[in-house]
C-alpha positions in Angstrom: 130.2 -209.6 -178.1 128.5 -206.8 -176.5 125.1 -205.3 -177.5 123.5 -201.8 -176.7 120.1 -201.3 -175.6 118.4 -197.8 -174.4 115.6 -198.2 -171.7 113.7 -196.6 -169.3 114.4 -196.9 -165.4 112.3 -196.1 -162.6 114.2 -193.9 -160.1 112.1 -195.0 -156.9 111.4 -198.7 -157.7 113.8 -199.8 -160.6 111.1 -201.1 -163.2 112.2 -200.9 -167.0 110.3 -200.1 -169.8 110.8 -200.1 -173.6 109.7 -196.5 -173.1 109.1 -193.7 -171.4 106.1 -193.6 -169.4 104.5 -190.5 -167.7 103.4 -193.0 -164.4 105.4 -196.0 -163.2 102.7 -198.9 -163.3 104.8 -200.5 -160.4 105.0 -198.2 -158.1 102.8 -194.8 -159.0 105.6 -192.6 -159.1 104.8 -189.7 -161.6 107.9 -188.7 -164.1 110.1 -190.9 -162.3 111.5 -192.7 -165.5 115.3 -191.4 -166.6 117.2 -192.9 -169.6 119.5 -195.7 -169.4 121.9 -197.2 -172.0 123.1 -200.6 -170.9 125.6 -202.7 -172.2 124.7 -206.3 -172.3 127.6 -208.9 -172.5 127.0 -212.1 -174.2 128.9 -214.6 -172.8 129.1 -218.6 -173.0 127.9 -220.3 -170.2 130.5 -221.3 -167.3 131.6 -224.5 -165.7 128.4 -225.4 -163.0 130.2 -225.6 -159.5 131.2 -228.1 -157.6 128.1 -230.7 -155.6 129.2 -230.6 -152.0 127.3 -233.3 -149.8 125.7 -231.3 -146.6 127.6 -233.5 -144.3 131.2 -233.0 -145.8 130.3 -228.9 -145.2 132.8 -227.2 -142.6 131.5 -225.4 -140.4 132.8 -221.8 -140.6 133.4 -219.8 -136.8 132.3 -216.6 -136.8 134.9 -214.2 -135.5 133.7 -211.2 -134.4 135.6 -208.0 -132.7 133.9 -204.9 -130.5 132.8 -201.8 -132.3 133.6 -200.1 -129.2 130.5 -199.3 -128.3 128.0 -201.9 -126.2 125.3 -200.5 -127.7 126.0 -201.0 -131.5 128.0 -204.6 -130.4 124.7 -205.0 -128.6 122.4 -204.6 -131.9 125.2 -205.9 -134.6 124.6 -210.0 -132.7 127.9 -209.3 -130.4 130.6 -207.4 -132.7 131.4 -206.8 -136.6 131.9 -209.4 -138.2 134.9 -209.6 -141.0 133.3 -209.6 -144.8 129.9 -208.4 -143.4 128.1 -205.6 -145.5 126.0 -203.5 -143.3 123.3 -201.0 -144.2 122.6 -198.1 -142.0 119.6 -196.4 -143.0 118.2 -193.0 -141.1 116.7 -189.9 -142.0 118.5 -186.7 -142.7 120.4 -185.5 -139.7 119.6 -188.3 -137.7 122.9 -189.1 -136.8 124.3 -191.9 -139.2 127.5 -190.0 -140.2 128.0 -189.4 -136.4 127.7 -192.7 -135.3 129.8 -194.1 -138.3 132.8 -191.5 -137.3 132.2 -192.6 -133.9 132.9 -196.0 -135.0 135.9 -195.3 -136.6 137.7 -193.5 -133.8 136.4 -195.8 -131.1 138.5 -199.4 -132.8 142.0 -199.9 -132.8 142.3 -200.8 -136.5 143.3 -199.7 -139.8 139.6 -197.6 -141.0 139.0 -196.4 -144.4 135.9 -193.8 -144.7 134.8 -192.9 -148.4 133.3 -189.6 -148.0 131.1 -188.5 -151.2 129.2 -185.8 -149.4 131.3 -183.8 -147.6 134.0 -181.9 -148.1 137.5 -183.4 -146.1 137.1 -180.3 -143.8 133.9 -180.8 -142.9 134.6 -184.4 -141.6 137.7 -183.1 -140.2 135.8 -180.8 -137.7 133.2 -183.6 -136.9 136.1 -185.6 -135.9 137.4 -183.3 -134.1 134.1 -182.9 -131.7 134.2 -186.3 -131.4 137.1 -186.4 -129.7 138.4 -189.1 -132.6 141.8 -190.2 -132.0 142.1 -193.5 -134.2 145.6 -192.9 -135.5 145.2 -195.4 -138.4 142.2 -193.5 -140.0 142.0 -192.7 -143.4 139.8 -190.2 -145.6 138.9 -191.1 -149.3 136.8 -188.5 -150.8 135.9 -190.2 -154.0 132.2 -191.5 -155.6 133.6 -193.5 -158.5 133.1 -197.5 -157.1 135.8 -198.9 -159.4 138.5 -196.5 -157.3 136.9 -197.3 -154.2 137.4 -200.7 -154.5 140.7 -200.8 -155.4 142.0 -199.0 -152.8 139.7 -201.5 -150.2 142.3 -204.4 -152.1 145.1 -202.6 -150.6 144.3 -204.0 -147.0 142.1 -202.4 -144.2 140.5 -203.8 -141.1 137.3 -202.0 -142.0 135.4 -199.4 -144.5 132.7 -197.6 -144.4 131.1 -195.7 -147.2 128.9 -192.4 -146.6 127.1 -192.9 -148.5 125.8 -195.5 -151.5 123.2 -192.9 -153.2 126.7 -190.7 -154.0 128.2 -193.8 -155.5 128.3 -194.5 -158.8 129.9 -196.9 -161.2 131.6 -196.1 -164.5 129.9 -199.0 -166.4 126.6 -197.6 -166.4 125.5 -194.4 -167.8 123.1 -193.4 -165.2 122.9 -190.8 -162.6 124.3 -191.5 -159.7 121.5 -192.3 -157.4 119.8 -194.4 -159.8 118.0 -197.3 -158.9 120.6 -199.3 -161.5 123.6 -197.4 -159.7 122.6 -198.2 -156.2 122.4 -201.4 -157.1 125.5 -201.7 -159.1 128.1 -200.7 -156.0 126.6 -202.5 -153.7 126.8 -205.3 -155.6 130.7 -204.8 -155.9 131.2 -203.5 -152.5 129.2 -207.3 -151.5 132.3 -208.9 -153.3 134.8 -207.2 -152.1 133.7 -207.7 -148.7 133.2 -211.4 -149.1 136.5 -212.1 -150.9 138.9 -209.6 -148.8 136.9 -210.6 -145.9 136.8 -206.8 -144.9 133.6 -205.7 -143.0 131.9 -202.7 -144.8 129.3 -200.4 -143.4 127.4 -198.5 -145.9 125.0 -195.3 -145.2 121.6 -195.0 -146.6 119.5 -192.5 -147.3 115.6 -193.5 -146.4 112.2 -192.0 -148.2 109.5 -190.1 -146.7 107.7 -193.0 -146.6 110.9 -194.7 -144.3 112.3 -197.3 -146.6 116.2 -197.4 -147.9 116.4 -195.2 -151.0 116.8 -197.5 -154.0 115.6 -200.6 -154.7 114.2 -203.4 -152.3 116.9 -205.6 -153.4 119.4 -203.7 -151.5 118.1 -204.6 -148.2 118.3 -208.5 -149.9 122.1 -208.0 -151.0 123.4 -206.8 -147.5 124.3 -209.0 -144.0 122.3 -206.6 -141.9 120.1 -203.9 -142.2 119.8 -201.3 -139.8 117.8 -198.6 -139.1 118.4 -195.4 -136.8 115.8 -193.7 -135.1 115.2 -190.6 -133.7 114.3 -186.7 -134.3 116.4 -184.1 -135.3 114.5 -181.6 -132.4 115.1 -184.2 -130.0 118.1 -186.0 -128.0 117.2 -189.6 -128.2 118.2 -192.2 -131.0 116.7 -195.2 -131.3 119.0 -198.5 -133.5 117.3 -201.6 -134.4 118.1 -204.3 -136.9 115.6 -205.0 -139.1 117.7 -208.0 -140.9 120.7 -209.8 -139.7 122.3 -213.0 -140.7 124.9 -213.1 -137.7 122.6 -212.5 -134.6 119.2 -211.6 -133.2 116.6 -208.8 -134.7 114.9 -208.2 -131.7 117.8 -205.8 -129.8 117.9 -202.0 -129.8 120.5 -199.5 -128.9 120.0 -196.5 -127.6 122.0 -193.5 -127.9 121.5 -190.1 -126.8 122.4 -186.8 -129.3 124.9 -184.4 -127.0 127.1 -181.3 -128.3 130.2 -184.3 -128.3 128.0 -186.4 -130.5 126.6 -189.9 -129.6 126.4 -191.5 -126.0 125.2 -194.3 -125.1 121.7 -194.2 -122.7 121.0 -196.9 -121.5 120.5 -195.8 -118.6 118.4 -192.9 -119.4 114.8 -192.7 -117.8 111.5 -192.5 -120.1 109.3 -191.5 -117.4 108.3 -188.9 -114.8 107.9 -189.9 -111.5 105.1 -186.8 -110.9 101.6 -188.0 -111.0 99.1 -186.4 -113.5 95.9 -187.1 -114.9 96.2 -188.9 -117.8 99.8 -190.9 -117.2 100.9 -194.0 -116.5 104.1 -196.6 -116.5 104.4 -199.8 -118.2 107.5 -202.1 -118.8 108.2 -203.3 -122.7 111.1 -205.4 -124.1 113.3 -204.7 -126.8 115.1 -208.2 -127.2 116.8 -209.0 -124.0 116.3 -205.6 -123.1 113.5 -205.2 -120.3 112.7 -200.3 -120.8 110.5 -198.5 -118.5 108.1 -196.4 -120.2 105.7 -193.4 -119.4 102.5 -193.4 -122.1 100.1 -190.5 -121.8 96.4 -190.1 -123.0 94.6 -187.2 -123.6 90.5 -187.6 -123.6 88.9 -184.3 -124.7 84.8 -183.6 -125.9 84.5 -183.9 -129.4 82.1 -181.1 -131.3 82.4 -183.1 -134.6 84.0 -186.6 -135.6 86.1 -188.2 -132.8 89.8 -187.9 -133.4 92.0 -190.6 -132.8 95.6 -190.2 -132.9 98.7 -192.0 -131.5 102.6 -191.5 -131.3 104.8 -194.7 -131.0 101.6 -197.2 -130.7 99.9 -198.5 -133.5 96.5 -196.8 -134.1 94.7 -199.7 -135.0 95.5 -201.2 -131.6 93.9 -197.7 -129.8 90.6 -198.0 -132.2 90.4 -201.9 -130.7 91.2 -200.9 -127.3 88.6 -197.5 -127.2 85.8 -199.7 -128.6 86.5 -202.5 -125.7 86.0 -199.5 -123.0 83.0 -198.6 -124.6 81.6 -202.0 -124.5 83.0 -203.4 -121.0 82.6 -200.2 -119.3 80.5 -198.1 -120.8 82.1 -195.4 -121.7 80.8 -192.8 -124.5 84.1 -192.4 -126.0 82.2 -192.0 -129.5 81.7 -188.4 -128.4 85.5 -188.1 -127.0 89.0 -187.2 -128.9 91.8 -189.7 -127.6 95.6 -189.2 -128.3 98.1 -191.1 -126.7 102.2 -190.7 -126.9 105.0 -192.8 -125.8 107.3 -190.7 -124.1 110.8 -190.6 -125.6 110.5 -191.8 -128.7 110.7 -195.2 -128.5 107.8 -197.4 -130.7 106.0 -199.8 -129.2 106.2 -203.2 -131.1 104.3 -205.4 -128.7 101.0 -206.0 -126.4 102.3 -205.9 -123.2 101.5 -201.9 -122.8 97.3 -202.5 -123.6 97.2 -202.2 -119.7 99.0 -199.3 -119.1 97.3 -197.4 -122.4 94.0 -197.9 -120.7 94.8 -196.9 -117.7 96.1 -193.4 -119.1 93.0 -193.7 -121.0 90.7 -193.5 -117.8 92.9 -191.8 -115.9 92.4 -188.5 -118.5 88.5 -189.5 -118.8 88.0 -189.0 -115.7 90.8 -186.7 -114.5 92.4 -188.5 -111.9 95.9 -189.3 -110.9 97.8 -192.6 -110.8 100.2 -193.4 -108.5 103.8 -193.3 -109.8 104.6 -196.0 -107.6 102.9 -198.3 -109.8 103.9 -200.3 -113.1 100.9 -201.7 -115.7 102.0 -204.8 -118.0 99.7 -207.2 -119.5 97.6 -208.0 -123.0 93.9 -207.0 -123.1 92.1 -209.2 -126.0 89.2 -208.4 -127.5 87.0 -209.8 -125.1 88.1 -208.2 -122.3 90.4 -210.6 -120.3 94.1 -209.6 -119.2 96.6 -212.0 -120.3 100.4 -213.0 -119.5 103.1 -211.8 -121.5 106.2 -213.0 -121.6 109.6 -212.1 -119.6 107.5 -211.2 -116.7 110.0 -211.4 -114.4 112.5 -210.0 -116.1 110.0 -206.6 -116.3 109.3 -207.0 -113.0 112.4 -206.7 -111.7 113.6 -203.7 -114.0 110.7 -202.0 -112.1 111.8 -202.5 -108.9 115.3 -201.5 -109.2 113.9 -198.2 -110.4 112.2 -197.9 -107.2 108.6 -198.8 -108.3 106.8 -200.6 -105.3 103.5 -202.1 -107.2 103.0 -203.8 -110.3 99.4 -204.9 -112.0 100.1 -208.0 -113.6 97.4 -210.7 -115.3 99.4 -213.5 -113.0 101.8 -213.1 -109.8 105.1 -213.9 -110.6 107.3 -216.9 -108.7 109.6 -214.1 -107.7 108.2 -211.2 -106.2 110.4 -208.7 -105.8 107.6 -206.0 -105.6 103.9 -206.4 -104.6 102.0 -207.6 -107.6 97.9 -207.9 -107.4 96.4 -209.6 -110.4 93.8 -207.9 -112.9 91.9 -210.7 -114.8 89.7 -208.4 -116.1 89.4 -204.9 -117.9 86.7 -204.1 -115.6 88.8 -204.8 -112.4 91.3 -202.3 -113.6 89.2 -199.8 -112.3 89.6 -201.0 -108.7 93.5 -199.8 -108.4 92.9 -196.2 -109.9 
């Protein structure tokens, strides 16, 4: 027996209401309610499955294969793996649909893309600059999930879908878009994956504020969540996992934007080796991934309210740091603006740059250079005292094979491939500038 009911939806968060409300009380969102008529199926209640004692479990073996690409294998745990349902979230123009075609031309396998954006020529052409020659691809412009799937049953090595916002399914009456929508396919592309055993990327659309479009459930339904990086002005891109149930979250790729689409970068160099006031080098890690980093400060008079601003580090961090130089060493900067960057893009997620970011600090106080021969790593606490981080070694010797010669460190290493001198303290810092 089925029932009708008419509610309200939320288009950002997915609350329902009785009826229609002006402001969701959930999220804030002004006229953000739509109408939805759902059909609720009354059903009797099933067999309950099946106990299975813990021991008696098999184990399943994960088989993975290469995406083609070290960088995304590196991020995805090691490969795809078959029945997996991956988000990619990014902003608009970031490069998702590029690295997704890229994808699909790089394997030897039989790919499926669902296209409900663009028009078959305008994937054609993209192909084309990507140099895609993946003779067992195949182009599916539909939105209607119930289609989709079906032709997923008819056997592919892999599918991806660009992108879920366009997707829509024909047993709800809802916009496609719609929080109930979003959620709807991906639900079904979930069980398609898992019983066809078919990996299935899926593109996502992010708000300004930097989160999947749709509701927070969707990052709950999916394997793995990932999220690229990266300016439309500028080259570099920038893949992390946020979630993944097969491997590590901790990895990034890195990928550089060129006129024949994405290329790998690991290689590529975040830092200039010409010494100016204000600049200095540090050493973070992404994972396993040991990156050499420029940050920069500015330090400027202040003829009102001191500004504080920072790119890639996190601004409550810079408000500790400044009010530890004012206290350790005295410096006025309550009168002083302070911005700092991190060169290329990249975010930094961890401590290990406090030494560098003061150094640039001082170094633009009191305009005077820093040696480019020299690498900054360690963890300034709040009362003043340099600490180890880990992987020390590890960042060490990235350093050195890029030809720096002298590393400030809170503790020598065992291995010392490059002359370290220990800072204990913030105010001993000042000794190697």
């Amino acid at each position: 027996m089925a029932k009708k009911k008419t509610i309200y939806e939320c288009i950002e968060c997915g609350y329902k209401s009785a009826k229609w409300m002006g402001k969701c009380p959930a999220c804030g969102a002004w006229e953000s309610f739509v109408e939805v008529s759902e059909t609720k199926l009354i059903k009797k209640s099933s067999h309950p499955s099946k106990i299975l004692k813990f021991d008696e479990i098999e184990k399943e073996e994960i088989q993975r294969f290469s995406s083609g690409d070290s960088e995304l294998d590196l991020v995805l745990g090691g490969g795809i793996v078959p029945g997996s349902l991956v988000l990619i979230g990014g902003s608009p123009g970031v490069g998702k649909s590029t690295l997704m075609m890229k994808l699909a031309g790089n394997i030897d396998k039989k790919v499926l893309y669902v296209a409900g954006e663009e028009s078959p020529g305008q994937i054609k052409i993209r192909a084309e600059r990507l140099g895609v020659k993946n003779k067992e691809l195949y182009l599916m412009p539909e939105i209607v999930v119930e289609n989709i799937i079906e032709e997923i049953k008819k056997g592919y090595d892999l599918v991806i879908i660009d992108s879920i916002q366009t997707i829509y399914s024909q047993n709800l009456q809802s916009a496609p878009g719609s929080v109930s929508q979003v959620r709807e396919a991906t639900f079904e592309l979930m069980r398609v994956a898992k019983e066809e055993k078919i990996p299935i990327f899926i593109i996502g659309h992010i708000t300004k504020e930097g989160s999947i479009a749709g509701p927070r459930v969707l990052e709950h339904m999916v394997d793995t969540v990932l999220y690229f990086e990266g300016e439309a002005s500028r080259e570099l891109r920038i893949l992390r996992a946020f979630k993944n149930r097969f491997g590590s979250t901790s990895e990034i790729g890195i990928f550089e934007m060129t006129k024949n689409g994405l290329t790998s970068a690991k290689n590529k160099s975040f830092f200039s080796k010409k010494a100016l006031p204000g600049s200095a080098i540090t050493v973070i890690l992404e994972g396993s991934r040991p990156i050499v980093i420029e940050v920069q400060a500015l330090v400027s008079e202040s003829y009102n309210i001191p500004k504080r601003s920072a790119t890639g580090f996190d601004l409550a961090r810079l408000n500790m740091i400044l009010a530890l130089l004012e206290k350790k060493l005295n410096l006025p900067f309550n009168q002083y603006d302070v911005f700092v960057n991190v060169t290329g893009g990249i975010k930094i997620t961890e401590p290990a740059a406090d030494l560098a970011i003061i150094a640039a600090i001082v170094s633009s106080f009191r305009d005077r250079k820093i040696s480019k021969e020299s690498v900054f790593i360690g963890e300034v606490s709040l009362v003043g005292d340099i600490r180890d981080i880990p992987g020390l070694e590890q960042r060490i010797k990235e350093a050195a094979n890029l030809g720096f010669t002298k590393a400030i460190v809170p503790s020598k290493p065992l291995n010392e491939v490059i002359k370290c001198y220990e800072v204990k303290e913030v105010e001993k810092l000042l000794e190697w500038m």
